[in-house]
C-alpha positions as CSV (number, residue, x, y, z in Angstrom):
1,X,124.2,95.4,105.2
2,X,126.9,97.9,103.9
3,X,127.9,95.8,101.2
4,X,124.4,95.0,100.0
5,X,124.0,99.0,99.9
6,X,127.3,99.4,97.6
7,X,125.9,96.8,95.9
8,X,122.6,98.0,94.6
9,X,122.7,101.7,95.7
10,X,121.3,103.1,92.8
11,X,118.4,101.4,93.2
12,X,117.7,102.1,96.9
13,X,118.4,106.2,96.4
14,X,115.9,106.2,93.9
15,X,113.0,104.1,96.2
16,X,114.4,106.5,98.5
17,X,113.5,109.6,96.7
18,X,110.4,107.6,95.5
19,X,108.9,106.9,99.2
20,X,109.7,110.5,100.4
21,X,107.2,111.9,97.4
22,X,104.8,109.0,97.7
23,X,104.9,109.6,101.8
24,X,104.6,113.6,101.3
25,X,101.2,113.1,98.7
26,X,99.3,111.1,101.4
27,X,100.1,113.9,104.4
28,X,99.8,117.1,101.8
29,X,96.8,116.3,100.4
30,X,95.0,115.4,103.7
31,X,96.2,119.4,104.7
32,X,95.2,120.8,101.0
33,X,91.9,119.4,101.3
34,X,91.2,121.0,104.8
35,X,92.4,124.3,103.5
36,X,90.2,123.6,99.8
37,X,87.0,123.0,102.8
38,X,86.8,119.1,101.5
39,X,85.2,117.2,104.6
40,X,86.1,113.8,105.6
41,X,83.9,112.1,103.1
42,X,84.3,113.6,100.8
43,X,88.7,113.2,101.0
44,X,87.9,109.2,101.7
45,X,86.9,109.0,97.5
46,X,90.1,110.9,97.1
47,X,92.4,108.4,99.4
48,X,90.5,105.3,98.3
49,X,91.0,105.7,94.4
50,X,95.3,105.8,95.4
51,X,94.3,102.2,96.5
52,X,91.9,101.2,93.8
53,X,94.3,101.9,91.0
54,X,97.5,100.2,93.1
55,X,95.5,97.0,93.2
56,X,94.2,97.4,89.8
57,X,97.4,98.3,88.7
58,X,99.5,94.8,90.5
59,X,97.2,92.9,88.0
60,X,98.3,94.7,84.7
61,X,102.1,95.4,85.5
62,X,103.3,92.2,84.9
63,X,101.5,91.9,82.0
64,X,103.1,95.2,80.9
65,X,106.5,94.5,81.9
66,X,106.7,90.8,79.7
67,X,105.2,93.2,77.1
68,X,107.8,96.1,76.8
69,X,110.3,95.4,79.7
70,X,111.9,97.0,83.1
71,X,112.8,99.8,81.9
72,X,110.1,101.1,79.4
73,X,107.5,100.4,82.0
74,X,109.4,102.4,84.9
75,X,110.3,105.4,83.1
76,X,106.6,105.7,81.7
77,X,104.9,105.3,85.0
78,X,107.3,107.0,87.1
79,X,106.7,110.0,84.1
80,X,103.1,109.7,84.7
81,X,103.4,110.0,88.5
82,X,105.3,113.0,88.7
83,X,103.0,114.7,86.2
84,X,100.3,113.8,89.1
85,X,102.0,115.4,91.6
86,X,102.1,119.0,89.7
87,X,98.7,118.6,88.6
88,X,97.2,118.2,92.2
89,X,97.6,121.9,92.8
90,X,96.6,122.9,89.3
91,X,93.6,121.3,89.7
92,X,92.1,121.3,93.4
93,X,89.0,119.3,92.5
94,X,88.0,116.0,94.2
95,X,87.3,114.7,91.1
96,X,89.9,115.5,89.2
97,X,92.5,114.7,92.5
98,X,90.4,111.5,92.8
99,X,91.4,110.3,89.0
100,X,94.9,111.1,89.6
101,X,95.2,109.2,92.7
102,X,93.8,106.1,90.9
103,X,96.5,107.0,88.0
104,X,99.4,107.4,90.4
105,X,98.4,104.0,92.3
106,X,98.3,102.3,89.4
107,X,101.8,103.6,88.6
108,X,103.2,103.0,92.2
109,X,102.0,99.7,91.8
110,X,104.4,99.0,88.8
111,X,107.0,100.7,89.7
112,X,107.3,98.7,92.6
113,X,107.5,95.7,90.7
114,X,110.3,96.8,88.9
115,X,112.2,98.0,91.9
116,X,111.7,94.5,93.8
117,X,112.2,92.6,90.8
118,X,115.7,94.6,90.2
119,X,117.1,94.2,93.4
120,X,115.3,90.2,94.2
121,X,117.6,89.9,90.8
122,X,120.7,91.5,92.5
123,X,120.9,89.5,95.7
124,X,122.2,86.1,96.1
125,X,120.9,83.5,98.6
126,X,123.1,85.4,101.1
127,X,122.2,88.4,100.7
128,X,118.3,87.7,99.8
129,X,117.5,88.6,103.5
130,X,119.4,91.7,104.1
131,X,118.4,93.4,100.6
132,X,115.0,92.7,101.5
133,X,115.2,94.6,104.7
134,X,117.5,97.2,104.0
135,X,114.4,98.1,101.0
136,X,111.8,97.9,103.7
137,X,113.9,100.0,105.9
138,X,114.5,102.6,103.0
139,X,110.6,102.4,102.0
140,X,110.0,103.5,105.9
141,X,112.3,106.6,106.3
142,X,111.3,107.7,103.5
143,X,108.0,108.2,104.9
144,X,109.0,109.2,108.0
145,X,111.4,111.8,106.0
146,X,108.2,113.3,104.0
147,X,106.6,114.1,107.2
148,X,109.3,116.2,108.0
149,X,109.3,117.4,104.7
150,X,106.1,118.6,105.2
151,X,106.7,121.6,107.5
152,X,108.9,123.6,105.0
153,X,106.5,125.0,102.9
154,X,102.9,126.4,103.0
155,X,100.6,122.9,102.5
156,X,98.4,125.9,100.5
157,X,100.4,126.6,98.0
158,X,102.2,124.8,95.5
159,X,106.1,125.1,96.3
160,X,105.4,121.1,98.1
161,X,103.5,119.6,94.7
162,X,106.5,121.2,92.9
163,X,109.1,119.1,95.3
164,X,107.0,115.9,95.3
165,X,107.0,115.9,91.2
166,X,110.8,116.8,91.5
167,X,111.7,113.4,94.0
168,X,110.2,111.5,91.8
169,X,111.7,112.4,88.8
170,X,115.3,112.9,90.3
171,X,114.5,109.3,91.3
172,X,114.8,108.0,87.7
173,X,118.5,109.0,87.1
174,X,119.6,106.6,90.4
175,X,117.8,103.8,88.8
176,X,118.1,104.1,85.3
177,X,121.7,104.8,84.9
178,X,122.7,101.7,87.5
179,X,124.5,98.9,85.4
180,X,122.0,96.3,87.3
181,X,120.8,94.6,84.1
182,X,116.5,94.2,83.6
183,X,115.9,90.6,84.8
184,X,114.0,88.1,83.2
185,X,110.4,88.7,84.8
186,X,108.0,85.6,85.4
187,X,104.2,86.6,86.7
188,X,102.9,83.5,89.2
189,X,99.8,82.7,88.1
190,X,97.2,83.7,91.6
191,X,95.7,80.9,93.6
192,X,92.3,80.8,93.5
193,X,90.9,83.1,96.1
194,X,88.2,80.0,97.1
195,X,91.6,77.7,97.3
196,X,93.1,80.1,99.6
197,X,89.7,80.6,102.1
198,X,89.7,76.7,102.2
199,X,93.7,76.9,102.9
200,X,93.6,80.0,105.5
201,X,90.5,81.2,106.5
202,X,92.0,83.5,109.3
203,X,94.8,84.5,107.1
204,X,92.1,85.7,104.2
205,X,89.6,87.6,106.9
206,X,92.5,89.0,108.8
207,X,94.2,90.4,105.3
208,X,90.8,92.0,104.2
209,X,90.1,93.7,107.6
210,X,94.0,94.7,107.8
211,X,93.8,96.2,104.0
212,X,91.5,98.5,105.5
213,X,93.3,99.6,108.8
214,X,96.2,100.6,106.2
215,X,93.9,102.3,104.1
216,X,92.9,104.7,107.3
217,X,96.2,104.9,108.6
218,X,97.9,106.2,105.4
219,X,94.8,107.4,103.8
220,X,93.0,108.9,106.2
221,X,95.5,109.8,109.2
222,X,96.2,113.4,108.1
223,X,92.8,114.0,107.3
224,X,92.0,112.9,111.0
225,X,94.5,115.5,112.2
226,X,93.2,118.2,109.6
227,X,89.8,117.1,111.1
228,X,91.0,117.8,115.0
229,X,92.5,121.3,114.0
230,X,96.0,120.0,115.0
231,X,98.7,122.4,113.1
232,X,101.1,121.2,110.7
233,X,103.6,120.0,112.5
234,X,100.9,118.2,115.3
235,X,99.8,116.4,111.9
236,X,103.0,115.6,110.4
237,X,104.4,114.1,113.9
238,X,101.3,112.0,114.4
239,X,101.5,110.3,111.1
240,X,105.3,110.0,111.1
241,X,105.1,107.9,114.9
242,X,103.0,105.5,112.8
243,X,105.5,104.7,110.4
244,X,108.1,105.0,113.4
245,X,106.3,102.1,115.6
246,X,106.1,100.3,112.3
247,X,110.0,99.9,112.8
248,X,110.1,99.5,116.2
249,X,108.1,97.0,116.8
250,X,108.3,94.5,113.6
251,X,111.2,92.7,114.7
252,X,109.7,92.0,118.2
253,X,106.7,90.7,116.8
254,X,108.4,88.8,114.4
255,X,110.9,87.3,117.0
256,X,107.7,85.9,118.8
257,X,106.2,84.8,115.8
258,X,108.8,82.4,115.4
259,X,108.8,81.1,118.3
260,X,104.8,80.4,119.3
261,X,101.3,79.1,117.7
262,X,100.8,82.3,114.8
263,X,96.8,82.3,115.8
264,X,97.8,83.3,119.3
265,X,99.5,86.1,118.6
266,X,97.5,87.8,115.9
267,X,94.7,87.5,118.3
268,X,96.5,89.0,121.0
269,X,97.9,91.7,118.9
270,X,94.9,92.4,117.6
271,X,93.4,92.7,121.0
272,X,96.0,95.0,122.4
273,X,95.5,97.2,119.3
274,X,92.1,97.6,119.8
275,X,92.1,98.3,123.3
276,X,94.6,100.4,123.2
277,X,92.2,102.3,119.8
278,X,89.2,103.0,122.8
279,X,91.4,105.2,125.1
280,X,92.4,106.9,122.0
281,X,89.0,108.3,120.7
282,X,87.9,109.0,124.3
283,X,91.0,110.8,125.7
284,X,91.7,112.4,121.8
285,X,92.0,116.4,123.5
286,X,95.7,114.9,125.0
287,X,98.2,115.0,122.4
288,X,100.2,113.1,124.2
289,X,97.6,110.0,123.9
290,X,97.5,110.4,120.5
291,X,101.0,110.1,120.0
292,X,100.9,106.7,121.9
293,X,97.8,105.5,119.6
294,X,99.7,106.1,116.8
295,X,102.7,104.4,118.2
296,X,100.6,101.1,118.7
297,X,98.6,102.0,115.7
298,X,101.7,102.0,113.6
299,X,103.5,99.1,115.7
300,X,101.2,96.5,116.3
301,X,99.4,97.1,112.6
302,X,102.4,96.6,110.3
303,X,103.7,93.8,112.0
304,X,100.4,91.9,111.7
305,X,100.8,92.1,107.5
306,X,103.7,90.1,107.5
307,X,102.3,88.1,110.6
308,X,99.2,86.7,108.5
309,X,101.5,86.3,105.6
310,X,103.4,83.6,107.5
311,X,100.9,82.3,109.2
312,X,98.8,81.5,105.8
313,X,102.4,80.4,104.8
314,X,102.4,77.4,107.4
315,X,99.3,76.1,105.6
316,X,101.0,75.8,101.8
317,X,103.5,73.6,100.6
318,X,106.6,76.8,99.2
319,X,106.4,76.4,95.6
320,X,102.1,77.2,96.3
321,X,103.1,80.3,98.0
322,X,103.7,82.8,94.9
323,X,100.8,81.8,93.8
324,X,98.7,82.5,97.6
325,X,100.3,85.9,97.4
326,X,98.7,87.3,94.8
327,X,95.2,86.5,96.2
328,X,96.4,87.5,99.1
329,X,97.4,91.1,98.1
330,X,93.6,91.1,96.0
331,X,92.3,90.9,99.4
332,X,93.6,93.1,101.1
333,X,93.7,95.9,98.4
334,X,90.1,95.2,98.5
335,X,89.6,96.2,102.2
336,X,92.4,98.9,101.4
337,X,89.3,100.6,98.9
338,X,86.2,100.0,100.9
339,X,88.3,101.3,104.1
340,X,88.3,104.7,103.6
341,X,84.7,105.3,102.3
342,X,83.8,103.9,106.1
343,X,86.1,105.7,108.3
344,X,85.4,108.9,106.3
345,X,81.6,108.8,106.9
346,X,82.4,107.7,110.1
347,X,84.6,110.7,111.0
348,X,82.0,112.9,109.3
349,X,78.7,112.3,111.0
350,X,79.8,111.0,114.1
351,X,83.2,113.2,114.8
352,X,86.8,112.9,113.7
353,X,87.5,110.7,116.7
354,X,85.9,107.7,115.3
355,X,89.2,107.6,113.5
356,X,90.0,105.1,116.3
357,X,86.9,103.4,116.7
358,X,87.2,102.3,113.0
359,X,90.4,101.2,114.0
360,X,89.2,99.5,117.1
361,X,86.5,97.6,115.2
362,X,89.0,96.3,112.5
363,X,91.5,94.7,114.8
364,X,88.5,93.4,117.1
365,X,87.0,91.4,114.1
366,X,90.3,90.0,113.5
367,X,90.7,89.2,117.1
368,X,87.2,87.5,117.5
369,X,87.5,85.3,113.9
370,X,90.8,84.5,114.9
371,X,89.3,83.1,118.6
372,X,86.8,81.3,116.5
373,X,88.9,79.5,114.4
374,X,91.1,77.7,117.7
375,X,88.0,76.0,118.2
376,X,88.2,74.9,114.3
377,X,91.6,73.7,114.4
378,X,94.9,72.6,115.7
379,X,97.9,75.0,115.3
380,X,101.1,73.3,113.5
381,X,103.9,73.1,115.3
382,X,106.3,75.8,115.9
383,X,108.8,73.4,114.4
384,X,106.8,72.7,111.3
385,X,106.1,76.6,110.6
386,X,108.1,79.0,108.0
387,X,110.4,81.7,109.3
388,X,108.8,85.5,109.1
389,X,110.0,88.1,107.2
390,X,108.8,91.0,107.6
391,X,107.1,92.8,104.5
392,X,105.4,96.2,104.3
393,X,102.0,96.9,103.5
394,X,103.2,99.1,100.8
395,X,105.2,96.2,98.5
396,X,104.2,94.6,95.8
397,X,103.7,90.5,94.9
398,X,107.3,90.7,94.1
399,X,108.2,91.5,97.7
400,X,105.9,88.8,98.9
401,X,107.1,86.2,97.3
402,X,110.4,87.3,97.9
403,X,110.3,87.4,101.7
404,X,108.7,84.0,101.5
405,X,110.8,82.3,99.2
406,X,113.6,83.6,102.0
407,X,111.9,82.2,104.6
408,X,111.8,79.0,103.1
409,X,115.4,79.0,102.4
410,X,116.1,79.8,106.5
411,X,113.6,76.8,107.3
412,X,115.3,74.5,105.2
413,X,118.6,75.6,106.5
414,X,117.4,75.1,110.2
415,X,116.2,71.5,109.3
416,X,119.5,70.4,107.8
417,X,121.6,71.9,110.6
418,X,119.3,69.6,112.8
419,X,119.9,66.5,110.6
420,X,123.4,67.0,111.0
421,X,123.7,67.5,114.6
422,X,121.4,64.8,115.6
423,X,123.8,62.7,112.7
424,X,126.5,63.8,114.6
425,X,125.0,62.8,118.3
């Protein structure tokens, strides 16, 4: 892992610096728009448009990128983000905050490409698997970090919009100046999204319902706290355990994804998250419990991205699966706009603990379609599946295809180690 750092360090200082101002506009403007008077609906148009423009924005970067290259295409949108982040406290208008959301999306999106399209072209075989998660490890703390961040500096004032904008432009020097030449970019053409609902039918349901639990959680979670009255620092903690149990759990819930039918768990993972969601919205004057919701909330959601990943995976032959994961990111940046719309109106005429009822409803649709489809199906074996690798909701197609094309690689290598040794015997 230490050499893969030395190797491409430029590049993950600069996502660094990127994910700490990406992770510090989510939580800030949750607390601006409770000090501005903005209600829960009204902030869900805000949040949503960050995830309309990202998934308008994964269709026309590649486009952009074969146009003008790496380079051009980061330093413009990373320009255009950190002009965002000053204007949000020039201008403290939904509207106005609303179009720059969509506009910094749109730019995240891109810039994301180029990141995971930089360091996919850094690594070697070896080293595919631990560059990948050393950047979702960086992309993580660098969240975690901006929630931190967060406590400062007056959320009213504009000293935090000021440091966002200066993250991400202290984030192109990193990148820009590293002697990692642009690679050669090539866009996979998307898979039908009828093809892939005849391929994976729990894989597409589960990705839509999932875009929208991530939508809430990073959307919507500091509004929730905002909502509650919880101070800064309350707020800042609860959304930074999400992103902890993220990390904590992932590699658990990968290990058993590996080794058991894919439908099972994602059921039962879904179940567990949303009974564990019910508790929360009924027991929400305990701090403490809301701390442990957004552990699980965190933990068991993030996991479950990757998880239907693979598990749509197992039903594609690997040079289909570049293709599959551009649909599948169209779906679930499709639940990732409608989310916030519902849990906002929610949270607003029936109380800011609904929160985790919309939560709880998500995973329990997942739960049931995915209890419906055992009765459609036989399971491959856990012989015949593809390894997981963990992805976070946040990446790009690049990232996708990346983790799955290394997942592949480690199948592969476990069936030829088996032909050898049965050879051998």
């Amino acid at each position: 892992m230490v050499k893969v750092f030395s190797n491409s360090w430029a590049l993950f200082i600069g996502v660094l610096l990127l994910m700490i101002g990406n992770g510090l506009q989510g939580t800030l403007l949750g607390l601006r728009g409770a000090f501005e008077g903005f209600d829960a609906s009204v902030m869900a148009w805000v949040m949503s448009a960050y995830f309309a423009g990202f998934l308008f924005g994964s269709r026309m970067a590649p486009g952009m990128i074969q146009r003008v290259g790496h380079v051009r295409v980061f330093a413009a949108l990373a320009s255009l983000i950190s002009a965002g982040f000053i204007l949000y406290a020039a201008v403290p208008d939904p509207i106005a905050w609303a179009a720059m959301r969509f506009v910094v999306g749109f730019c995240f999106s891109g810039v994301y490409v180029v990141c995971e399209s930089w360091l996919n072209d850094a690594s070697t075989n070896e080293t595919r698997g631990k560059t990948l998660s050393l950047y979702m490890i960086v992309q993580m703390l660098g969240i975690i970090s901006a929630q931190f961040i967060v406590n400062f500096a007056d959320a009213s004032s504009y000293i935090l919009f000021v440091v966002m904008s200066v993250l991400v432009s202290v984030s192109f020097a990193p990148i820009l100046l590293s002697a990692t030449p642009a690679p050669v970019f090539q866009g996979a053409k998307p898979m039908t999204l009828r093809q892939l609902y005849i391929t994976s039918p729990l894989g597409c349901v589960g990705m839509f319902f999932m875009g929208a639990v991530f939508a809430g959680m990073f959307g919507m979670s500091a509004v929730y706290g905002a909502e509650k009255g919880l101070s800064v620092a309350d707020i800042t903690t609860f959304v930074a355990v999400i992103y902890l149990g993220g990390m904590v759990l992932q590699y658990p819930i990968g290990w058993m994804s590996d080794r058991m039918d894919r439908r099972r768990l994602i059921t039962f993972t879904c179940l567990a998250a949303a009974a564990t969601m019910i508790p929360a919205a009924a027991f929400a004057g305990s701090y403490i419990v809301l701390l442990i919701a957004a552990f699980v909330l965190g933990g068991l959601g993030n996991p479950l991205y990757s998880l239907l990943i693979a598990y749509t995976a197992d039903y594609l032959e690997p040079e289909d699966m570049a293709a599959a994961s551009g649909g599948l990111m169209f779906i679930n940046g499709s639940g990732a706009v409608l989310g916030p719309f519902i849990v906002g109106a929610m949270m607003t005429n029936l109380g800011p603990d609904f929160f985790f009822v919309f939560m709880a409803l998500n995973f329990a649709i997942i739960a049931g379609y995915g209890l419906y489809r055992m009765t459609r199906r036989a399971a491959p074996s856990v012989e015949d599946t593809a390894s997981y690798a963990y992805v976070a909701p946040q990446a790009s197609p690049v990232a996708v295809e990346v983790a799955q094309e290394y997942a592949i690689d480690l199948a592969e290598q476990d069936e030829e180690a088996a032909e050898a040794e049965a050879t051998v015997i």
